[in-house]
N, C-alpha and C positions, 0 to 999 in steps of 0.2 A: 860457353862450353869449350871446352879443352881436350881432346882426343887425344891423350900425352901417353899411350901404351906402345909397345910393340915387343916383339919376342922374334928367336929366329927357331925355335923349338928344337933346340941339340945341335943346331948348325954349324955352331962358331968353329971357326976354320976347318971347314969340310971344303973338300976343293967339290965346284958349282958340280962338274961332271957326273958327282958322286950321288947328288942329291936327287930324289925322286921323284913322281910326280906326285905320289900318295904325300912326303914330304914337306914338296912346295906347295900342296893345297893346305896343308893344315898351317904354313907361314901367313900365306893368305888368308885365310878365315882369322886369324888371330891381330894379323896387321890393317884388315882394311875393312872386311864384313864387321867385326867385331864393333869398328868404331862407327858404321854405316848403323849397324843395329841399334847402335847406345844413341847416336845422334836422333835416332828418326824415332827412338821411346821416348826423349826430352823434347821434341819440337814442340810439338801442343802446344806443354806447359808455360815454352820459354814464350811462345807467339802471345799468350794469353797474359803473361804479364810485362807484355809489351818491351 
């Protein structure tokens, strides 16, 4: 498994100060939940075929 996504969702060069927290949470869900979610629906499978 390969977690190869990420996004900054409108960000690129927005200077950091600009950016909000509404923002940076959806950076978040997109760069780390995202792949936390995908990794933990393929565990099972991958455990089960050793």
């Amino acid at each position: 498994l390969v977690n190869n996504a990420g996004g900054v969702a409108g960000q690129v060069g927005r200077p950091l100060e600009e950016v909000t927290p509404e923002d940076w949470q959806v950076i978040f869900d997109v760069n780390l939940t995202g792949a936390f979610n995908f990794s933990q629906a393929v565990a099972p499978g991958m455990k089960a075929s050793g």
